[in-house]
N, C-alpha and C positions, 0 to 999 in steps of 0.2 A: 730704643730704636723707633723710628719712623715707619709709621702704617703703610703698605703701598696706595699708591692715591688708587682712587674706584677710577675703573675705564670708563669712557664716557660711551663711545660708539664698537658696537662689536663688531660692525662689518665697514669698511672703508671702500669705496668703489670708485675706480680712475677712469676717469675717460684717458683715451691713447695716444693721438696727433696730437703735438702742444701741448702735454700735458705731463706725459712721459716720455715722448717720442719730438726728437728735434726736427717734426717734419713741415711746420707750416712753409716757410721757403720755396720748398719744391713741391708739396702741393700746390700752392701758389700760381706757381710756375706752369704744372700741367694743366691746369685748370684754363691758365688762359693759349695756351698752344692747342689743347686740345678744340677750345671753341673757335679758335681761328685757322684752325686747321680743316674745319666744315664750313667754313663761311659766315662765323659768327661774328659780330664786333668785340673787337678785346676788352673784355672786362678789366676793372682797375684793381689794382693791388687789394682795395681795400673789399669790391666786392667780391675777388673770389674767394681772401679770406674770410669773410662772412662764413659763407655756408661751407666753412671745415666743421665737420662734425655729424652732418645730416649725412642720409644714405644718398649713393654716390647718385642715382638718376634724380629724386631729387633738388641734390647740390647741382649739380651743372645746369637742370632746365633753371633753377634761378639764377645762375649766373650767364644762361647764354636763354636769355624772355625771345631774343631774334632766329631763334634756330628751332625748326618745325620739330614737332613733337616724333615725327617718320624720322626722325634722325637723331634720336635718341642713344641709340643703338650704338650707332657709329662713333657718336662723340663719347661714350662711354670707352668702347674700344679704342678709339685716341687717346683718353686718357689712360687709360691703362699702359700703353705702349711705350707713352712719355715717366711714369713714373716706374716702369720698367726698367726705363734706363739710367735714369737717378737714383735707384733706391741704393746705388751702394752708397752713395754721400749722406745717409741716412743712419743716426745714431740715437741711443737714450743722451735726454741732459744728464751734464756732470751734479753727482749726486743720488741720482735717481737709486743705484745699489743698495749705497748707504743706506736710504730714508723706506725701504720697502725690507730691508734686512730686519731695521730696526723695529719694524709695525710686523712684522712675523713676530721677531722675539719677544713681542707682548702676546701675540697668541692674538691678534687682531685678524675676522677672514677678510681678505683681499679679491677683488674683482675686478675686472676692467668690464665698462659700457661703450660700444664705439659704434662710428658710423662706418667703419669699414666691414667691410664681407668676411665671413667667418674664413676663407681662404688667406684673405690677405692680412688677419688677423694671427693667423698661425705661422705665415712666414716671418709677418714682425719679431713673433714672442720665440720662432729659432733663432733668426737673425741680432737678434739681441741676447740673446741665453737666457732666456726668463719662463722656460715653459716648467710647467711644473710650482711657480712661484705662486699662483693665481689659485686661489679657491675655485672657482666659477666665472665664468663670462657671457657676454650676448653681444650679438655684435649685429647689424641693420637689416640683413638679409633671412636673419635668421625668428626676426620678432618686428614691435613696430619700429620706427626711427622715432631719436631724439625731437620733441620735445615731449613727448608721447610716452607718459609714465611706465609703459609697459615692461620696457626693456629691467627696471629696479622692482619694479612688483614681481616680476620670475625672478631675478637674483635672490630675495629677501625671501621668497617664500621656498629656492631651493636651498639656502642656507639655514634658513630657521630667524631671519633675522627680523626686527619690528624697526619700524619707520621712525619713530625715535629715537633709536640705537644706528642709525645706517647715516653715512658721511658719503655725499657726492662728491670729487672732484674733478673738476675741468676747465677749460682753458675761454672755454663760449658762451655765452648767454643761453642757448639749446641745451648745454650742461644743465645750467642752471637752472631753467624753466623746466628742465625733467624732474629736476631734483623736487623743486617748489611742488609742481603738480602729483610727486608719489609723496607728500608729506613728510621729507627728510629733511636735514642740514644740508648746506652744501660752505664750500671753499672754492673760491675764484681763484686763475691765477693769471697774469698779465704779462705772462713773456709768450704767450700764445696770439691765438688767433684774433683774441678780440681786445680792444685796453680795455684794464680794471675800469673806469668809469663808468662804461657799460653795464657793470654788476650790480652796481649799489639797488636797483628799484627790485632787485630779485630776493635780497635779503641775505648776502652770503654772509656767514660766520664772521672769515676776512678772508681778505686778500692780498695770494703774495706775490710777492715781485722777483723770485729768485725759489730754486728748488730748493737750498739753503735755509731760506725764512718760510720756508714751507714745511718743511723737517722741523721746523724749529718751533712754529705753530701746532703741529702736530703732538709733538714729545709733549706740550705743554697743557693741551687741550683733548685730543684724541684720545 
């Protein structure tokens, strides 16, 4: 009989939007109703996807540079309002069960890092049935924001885990430049927010193109 292969990384950590979460779309979407809803100029597809991932005030002062910092405030609560009313078109990508079933049953701990609010993190992980699946989390509000190692230095040190053993994954460059800056591996993926091209100067492991060939990276490498 065959040895089982040695684990590579003992703690795996997701980011959420685009990564697990089939929300770039309609963040998207809120991002620019809500800057145009204060009198901002409509940011483009591509800038508001940018800054998914960062904490929300933030994301939005970079995606709305024209909208006074006194208004903050408001445009945040616009955006809330907008993605209040979209979130039920909001689902995990297909797969997603499978590939987080299969990294328990290795006894791998699991975390999510996100730029969302520890609130709106908890309706995700009902809204999806995933509470309870997750070792540990941090989420923007509650530590620094991505790109700001901070967020994986409290995960790793309330799980026990070393920066060698710890796998980022996400959908952004921010992902990735967390990951680079707490001394970890990371995994890009490109059905998110940003194209894989943008990954290569960060160093990811690889990069997939499908939650599929990410599962499939995973089982092989993980």
């Amino acid at each position: 009989m065959f040895a089982p292969r040695p684990r590579q990384f003992d703690l795996i950590v997701f980011d959420w939007d685009g990564t697990l979460f089939d929300s770039t779309n309609v963040i998207v979407r809120c991002i620019q109703q809500a800057v145009t809803d204060v009198g901002g100029k409509l940011p483009s597809d591509q800038d508001a996807a940018y800054v998914i991932g960062m904490a929300l005030t933030q994301a939005l002062a970079h995606a709305a540079p024209d909208v006074p910092r006194e208004r903050y405030p408001e445009l945040g609560a616009r955006y809330r309002h907008h993605y209040m009313a979209l979130q039920h078109e909001l689902s995990l990508f297909e797969g997603v069960l499978p590939l987080l079933g299969d990294l328990r049953g290795r006894h791998h701990w699991l975390a999510v890092a996100t730029g969302k609010s520890r609130r709106g993190l908890d309706e995700a992980l009902h809204h999806a049935q995933l509470r309870g699946v997750f070792d540990a989390s941090r989420t923007a509000d509650e530590t620094a924001g991505k790109p700001n190692p901070r967020m994986l230095h409290e995960l790793m040190r309330e799980l026990g885990a070393e920066p060698q053993r710890t796998l980022m994954i996400g959908d952004t460059t921010h992902d990735l430049q967390m990951a680079l800056n707490a001394g970890c591996a990371s995994v890009g993926v490109s059905y998110g927010a940003h194209e894989g091209g943008e990954f290569a100067a960060l160093g990811p492991r690889h990069v997939a193109h499908s939650v599929r060939e990410l599962h499939d990276w995973l089982r092989d490498h993980a």
